[in-house]
C-alpha positions as CSV (number, residue, x, y, z in Angstrom):
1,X,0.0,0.0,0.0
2,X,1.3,3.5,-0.9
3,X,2.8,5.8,1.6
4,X,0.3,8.4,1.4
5,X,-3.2,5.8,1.7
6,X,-1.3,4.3,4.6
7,X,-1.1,8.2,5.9
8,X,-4.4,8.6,5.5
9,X,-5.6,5.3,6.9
10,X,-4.1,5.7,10.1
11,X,-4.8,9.2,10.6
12,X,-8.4,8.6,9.8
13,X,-8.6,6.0,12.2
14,X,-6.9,8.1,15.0
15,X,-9.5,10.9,15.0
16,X,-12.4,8.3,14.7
17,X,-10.7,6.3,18.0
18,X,-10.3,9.9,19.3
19,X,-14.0,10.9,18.8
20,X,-15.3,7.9,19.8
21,X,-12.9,7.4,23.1
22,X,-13.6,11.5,23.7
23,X,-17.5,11.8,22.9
24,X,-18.0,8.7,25.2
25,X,-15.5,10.4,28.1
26,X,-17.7,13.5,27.6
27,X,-21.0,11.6,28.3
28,X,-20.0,9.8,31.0
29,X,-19.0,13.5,32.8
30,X,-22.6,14.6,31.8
31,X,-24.0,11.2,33.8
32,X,-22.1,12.1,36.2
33,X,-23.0,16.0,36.5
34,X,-26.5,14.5,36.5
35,X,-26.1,12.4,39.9
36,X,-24.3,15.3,41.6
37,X,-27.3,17.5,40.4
38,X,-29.8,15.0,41.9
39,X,-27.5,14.7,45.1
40,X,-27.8,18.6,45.8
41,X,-31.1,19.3,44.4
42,X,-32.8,15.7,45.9
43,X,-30.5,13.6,48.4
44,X,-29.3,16.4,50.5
45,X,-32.7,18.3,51.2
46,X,-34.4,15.3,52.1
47,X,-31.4,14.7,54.8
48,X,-32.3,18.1,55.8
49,X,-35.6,17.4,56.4
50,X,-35.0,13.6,58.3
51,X,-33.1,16.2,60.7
52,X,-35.2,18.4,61.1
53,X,-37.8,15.9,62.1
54,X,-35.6,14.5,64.3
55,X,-34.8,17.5,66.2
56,X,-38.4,18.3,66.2
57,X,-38.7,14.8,68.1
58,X,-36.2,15.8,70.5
59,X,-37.6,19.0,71.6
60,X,-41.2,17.4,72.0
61,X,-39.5,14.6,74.1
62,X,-37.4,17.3,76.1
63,X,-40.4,19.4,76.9
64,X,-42.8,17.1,77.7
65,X,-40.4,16.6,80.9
66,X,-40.3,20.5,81.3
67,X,-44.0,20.0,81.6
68,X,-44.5,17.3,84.0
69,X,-42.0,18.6,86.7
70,X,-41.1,22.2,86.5
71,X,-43.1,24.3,88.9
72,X,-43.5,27.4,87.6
73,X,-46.9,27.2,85.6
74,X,-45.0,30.5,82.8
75,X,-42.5,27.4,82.5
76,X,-44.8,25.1,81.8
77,X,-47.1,27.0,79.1
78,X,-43.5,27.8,77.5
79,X,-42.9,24.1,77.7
80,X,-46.3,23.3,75.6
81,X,-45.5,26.0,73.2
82,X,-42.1,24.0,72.3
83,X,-44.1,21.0,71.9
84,X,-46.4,22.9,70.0
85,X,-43.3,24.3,67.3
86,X,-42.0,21.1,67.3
87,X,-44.8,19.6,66.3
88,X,-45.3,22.1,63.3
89,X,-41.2,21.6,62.7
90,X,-42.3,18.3,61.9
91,X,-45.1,18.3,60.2
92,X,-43.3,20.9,57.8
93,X,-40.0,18.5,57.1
94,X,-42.1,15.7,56.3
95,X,-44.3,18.5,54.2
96,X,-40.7,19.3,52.3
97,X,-39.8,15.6,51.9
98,X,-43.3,14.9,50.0
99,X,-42.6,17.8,47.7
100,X,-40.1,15.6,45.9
101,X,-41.6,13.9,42.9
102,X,-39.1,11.2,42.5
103,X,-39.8,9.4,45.9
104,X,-39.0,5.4,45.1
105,X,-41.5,3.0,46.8
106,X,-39.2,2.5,49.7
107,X,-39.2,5.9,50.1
108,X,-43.0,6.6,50.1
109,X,-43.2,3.5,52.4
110,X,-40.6,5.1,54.8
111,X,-42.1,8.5,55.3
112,X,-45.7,6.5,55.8
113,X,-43.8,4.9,58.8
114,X,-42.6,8.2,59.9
115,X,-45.8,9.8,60.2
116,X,-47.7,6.8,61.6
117,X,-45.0,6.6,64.3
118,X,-45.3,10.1,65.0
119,X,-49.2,10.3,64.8
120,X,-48.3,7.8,67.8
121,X,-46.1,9.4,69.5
122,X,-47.9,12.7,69.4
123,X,-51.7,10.9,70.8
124,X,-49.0,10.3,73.6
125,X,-48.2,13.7,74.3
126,X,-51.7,15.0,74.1
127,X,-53.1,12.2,76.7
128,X,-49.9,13.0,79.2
129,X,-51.0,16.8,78.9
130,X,-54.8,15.9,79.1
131,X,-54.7,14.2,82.2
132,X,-51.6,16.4,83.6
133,X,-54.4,19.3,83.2
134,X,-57.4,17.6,84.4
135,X,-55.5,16.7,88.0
136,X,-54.7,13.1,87.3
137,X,-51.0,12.8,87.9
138,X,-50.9,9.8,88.9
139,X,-51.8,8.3,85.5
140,X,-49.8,11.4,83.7
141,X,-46.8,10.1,85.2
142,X,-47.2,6.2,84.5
143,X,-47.9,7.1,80.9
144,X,-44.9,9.4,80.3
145,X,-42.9,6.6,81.8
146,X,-44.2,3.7,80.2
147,X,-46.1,4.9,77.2
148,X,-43.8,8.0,76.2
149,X,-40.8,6.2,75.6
150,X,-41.7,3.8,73.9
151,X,-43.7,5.7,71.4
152,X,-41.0,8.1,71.2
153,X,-38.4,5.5,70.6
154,X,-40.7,4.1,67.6
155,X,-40.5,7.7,65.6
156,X,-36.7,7.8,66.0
157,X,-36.1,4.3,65.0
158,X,-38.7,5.0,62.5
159,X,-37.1,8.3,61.3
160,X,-33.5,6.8,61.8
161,X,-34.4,3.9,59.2
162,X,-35.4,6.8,56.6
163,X,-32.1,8.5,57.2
164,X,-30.2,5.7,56.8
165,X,-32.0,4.7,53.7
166,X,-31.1,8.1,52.4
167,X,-27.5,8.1,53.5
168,X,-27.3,4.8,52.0
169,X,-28.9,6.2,48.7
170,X,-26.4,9.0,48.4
171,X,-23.2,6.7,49.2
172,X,-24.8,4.6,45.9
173,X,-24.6,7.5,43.9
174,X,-21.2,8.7,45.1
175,X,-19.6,5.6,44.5
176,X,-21.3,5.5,40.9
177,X,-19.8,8.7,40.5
178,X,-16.1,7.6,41.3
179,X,-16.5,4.5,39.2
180,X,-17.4,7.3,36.1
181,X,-14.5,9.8,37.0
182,X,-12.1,6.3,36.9
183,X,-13.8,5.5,33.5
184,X,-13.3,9.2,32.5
185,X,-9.6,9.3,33.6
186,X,-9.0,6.1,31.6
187,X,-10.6,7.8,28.9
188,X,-8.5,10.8,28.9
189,X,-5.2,9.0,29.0
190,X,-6.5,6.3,26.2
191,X,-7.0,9.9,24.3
192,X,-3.8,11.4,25.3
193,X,-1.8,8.2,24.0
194,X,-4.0,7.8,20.9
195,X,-2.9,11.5,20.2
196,X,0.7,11.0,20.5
197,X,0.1,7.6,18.7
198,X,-1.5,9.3,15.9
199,X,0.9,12.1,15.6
200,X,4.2,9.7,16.0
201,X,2.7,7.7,13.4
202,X,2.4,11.2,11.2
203,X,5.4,11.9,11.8
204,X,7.1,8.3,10.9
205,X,4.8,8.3,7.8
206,X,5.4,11.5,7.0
207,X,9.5,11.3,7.4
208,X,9.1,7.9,5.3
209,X,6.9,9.6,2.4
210,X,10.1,12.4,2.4
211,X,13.1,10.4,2.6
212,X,11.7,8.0,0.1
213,X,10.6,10.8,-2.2
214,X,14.0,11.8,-1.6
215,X,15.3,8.0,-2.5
216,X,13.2,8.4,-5.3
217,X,14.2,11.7,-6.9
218,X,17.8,11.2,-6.1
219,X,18.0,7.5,-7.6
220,X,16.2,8.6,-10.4
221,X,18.6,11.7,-10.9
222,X,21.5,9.5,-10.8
223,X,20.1,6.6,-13.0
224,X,19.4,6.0,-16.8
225,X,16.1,5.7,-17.4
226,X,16.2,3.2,-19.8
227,X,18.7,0.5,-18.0
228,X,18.5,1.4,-14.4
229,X,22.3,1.9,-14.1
230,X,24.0,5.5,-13.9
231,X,24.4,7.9,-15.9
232,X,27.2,9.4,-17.6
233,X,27.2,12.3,-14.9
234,X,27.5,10.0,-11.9
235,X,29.2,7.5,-13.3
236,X,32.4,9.6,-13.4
237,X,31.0,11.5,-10.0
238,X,31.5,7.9,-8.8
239,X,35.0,7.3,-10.4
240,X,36.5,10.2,-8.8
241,X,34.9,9.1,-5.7
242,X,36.9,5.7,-6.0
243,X,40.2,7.4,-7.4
244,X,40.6,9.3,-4.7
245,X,39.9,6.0,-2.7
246,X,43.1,4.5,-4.6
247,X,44.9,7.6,-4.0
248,X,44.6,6.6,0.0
249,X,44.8,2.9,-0.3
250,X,47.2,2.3,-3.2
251,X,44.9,-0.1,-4.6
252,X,44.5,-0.8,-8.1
253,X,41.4,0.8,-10.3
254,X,40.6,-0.6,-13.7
255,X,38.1,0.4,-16.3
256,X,36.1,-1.5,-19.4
257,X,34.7,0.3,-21.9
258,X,32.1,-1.9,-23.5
259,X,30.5,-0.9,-26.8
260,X,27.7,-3.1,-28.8
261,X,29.2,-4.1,-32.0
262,X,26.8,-3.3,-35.3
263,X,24.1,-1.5,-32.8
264,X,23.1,0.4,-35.8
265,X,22.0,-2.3,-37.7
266,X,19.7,-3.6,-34.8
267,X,18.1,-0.5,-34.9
268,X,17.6,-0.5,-39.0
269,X,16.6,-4.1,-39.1
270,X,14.3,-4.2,-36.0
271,X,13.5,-0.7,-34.7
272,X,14.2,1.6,-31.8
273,X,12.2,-0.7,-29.4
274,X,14.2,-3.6,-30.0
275,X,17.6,-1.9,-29.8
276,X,16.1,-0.6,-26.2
277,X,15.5,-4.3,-25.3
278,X,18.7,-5.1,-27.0
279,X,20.7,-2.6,-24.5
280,X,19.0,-3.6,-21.2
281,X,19.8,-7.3,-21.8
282,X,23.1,-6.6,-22.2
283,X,23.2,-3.8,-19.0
284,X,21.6,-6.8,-17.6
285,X,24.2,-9.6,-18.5
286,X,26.9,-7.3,-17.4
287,X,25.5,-6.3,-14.1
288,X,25.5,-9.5,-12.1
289,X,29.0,-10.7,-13.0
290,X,29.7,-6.9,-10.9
291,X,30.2,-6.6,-7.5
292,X,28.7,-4.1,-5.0
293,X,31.7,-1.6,-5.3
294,X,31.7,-1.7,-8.8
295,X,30.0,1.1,-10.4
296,X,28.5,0.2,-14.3
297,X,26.9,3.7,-16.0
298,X,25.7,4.7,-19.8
299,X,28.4,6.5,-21.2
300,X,26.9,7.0,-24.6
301,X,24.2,5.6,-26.6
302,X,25.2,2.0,-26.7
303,X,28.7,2.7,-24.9
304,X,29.3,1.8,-21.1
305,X,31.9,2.1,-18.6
306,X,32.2,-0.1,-15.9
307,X,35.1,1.4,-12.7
308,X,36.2,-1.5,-10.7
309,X,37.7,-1.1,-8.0
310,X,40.7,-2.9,-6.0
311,X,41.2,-4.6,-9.5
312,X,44.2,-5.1,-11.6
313,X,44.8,-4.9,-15.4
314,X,45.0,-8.4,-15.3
315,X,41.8,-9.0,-13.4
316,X,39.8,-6.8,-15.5
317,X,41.2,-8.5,-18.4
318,X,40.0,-11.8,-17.3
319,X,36.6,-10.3,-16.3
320,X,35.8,-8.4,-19.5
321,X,36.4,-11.7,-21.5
322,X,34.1,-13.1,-19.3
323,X,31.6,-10.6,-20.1
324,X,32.2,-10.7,-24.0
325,X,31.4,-14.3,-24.0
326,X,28.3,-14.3,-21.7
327,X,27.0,-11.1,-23.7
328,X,27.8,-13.6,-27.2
329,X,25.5,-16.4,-25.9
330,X,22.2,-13.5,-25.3
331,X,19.1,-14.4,-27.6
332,X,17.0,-11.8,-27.3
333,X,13.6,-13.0,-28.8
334,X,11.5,-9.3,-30.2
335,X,8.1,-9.9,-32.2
336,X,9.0,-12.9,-34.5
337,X,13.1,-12.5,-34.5
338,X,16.0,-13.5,-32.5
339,X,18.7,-11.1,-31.9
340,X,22.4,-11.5,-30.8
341,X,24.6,-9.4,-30.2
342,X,28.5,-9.0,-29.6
343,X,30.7,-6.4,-27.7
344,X,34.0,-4.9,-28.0
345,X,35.8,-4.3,-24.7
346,X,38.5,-1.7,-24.1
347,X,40.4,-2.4,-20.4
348,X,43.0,0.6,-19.0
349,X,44.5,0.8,-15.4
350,X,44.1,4.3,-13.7
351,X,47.5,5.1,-12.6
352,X,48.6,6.4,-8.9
353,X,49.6,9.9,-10.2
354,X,46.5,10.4,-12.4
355,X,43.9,13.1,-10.6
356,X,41.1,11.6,-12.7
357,X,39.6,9.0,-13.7
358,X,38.5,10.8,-17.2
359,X,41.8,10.0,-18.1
360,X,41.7,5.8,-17.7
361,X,38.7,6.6,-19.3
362,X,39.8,7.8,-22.4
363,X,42.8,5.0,-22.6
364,X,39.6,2.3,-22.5
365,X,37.9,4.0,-24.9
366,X,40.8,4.2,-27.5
367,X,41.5,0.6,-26.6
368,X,37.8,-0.3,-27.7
369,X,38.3,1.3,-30.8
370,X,41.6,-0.7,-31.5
371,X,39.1,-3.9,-30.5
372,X,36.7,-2.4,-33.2
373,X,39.2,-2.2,-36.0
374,X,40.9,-5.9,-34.8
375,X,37.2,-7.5,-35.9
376,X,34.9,-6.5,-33.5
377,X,34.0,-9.0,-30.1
378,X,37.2,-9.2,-28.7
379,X,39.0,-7.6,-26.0
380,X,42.0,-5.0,-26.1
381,X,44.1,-3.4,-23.1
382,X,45.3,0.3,-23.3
């Protein structure tokens, strides 16, 4: 797959992972925004009001006592005005808890508890008071010691039930909402490495579609378009490259220059297109008996050099009658013709004193000339 689809692949699927991963983190915050709405607006009121019924409870309890056994009568009609406001206190906290319109069952069953243990608690206080007032202390007292307590006890367990249910309620909630913010954080590191994922992969394909653009532009600058090898211009870039390697290593350089013998004819007889085939399968032939350091270019139209480096006259010799042979033996099959072909090879030895390779150049190009006037497919040193 190309460079530039792969680019586009991956960054696509980053900002689809990132929406996704993001749009759910953001929904999750909005759930849990909503249960810390309900909390304040819902949970926390109705505390208010289980306290405030409670404390109303207190006060009734604490001044039914006040009533009994203080002795000032100014006390006493104080102490059955507290009952009195603590009464309303409670009937107007469980008045605020029915307000809410999203009481559960439990709940609705709860506050029915409430006030039936309070409704209790209260015919209590009125028959203490009633027969307090109408002289009978005797039985005032056995009821606020037996009856009293026990009724009171019933609201405040009652009551106490409600509150916990409540408290219990909220602690759901909460916990819901730390399991979300966990989920959210998650989320937001999953995002903030899917980011620098995406962008490191941008980056890497980005520096890949460069440097190979690079590759390409530079390979293609260097190279003959119609064999792959170089061309004349880097070709002798590269032999000066490798002289002035001899000139620190005292090895040996040798050059071939290798011209197709009757190329023009090929052309005539057969056309342009099969003198094009004619030339890469003979590039072709040439360039894997080369090694690595060797550098083969296009010198002309059908000429070519070949540099070779740590390589003696003597080696090259025995390497470009290698070559002459191997290219003799090529069949190239075009339409309904076969076509051989034969090369003259020219070899020359770059010498230690020579600043360029131009000059071994020239020396294997004379000597392919002399193999051109000896008869053509053979081999001559310079």
């Amino acid at each position: 797959m190309p460079i530039s689809k792969r680019l586009v692949i991956t960054l696509a699927l980053a900002l689809a992972g990132m929406l996704f991963v993001g749009g759910f983190g953001v929904w999750e915050l909005s759930k849990s925004q909503a249960r810390l709405h309900y909390i304040s607006r819902n949970i926390l009121p109705r505390l208010k009001s289980m306290n405030d019924a409670r404390h109303a409870v207190s006060n009734m309890r604490a001044n039914i006592w006040r009533f009994m056994y203080l002795p000032s009568t100014l006390q006493r009609q104080n102490a059955l005005v507290q009952i009195a406001d603590a009464e309303l206190l409670f009937d107007q906290s469980m008045a605020d808890y029915r307000r809410h319109d999203d009481l559960s069952i439990e709940d609705r069953r709860l506050l029915v508890q409430d006030i039936q243990a309070l409704e209790v608690y209260r015919a209590s206080l009125h028959r203490i008071m009633t027969l307090e007032m109408a002289g009978k202390r005797a039985l005032a007292n056995e009821a606020l010691l037996n009856d009293a307590p026990h009724a009171s006890d019933n609201v405040t367990a009652a009551l106490s039930r409600h509150y916990v249910f409540n408290v219990a309620q909220a602690d759901d909630l909460d916990r819901q909402n730390n399991a979300r913010y966990h989920i959210v954080f998650v989320l937001s590191v999953a995002v903030i490495f899917a980011t620098v994922l995406s962008f490191g992969l941008l980056f890497f394909f980005l520096y890949r579609y460069i440097t190979g653009s690079q590759a390409a532009l530079q390979e293609a600058a260097q190279s003959d378009p119609l064999t792959g090898c170089l061309n004349r211009r880097y070709l002798i870039a590269a032999g000066e490259k490798l002289m002035l390697l001899q000139h620190r290593t005292q090895a040996p350089t040798s050059v071939l220059f290798i011209d197709l013998d009757h190329f023009k004819s090929v052309n005539d007889r057969f056309g342009h297109f099969a003198g094009d085939a004619v030339i890469r399968a003979t590039v072709q032939c040439v360039a894997r008996r080369l090694r690595k350091s060797d550098a083969l270019g296009r010198y002309g139209g059908e000429e070519f050099v070949v540099i070779l480096p740590n390589c003696t006259k003597g080696d090259a010799m025995a390497l470009a009658e290698d070559l002459r042979k191997e290219v003799a033996q090529i069949s190239v099959h075009y339409q309904e013709g076969v076509i051989h072909i034969t090369v003259s090879i020219g070899v020359a030895e770059c010498y230690l004193g020579e600043s360029s390779v131009m000059a071994a150049i020239d020396r294997s190009d004379k000597a392919m000339y002399l193999a051109k006037s000896s008869g053509r497919n053979c081999v001559v040193s310079g």
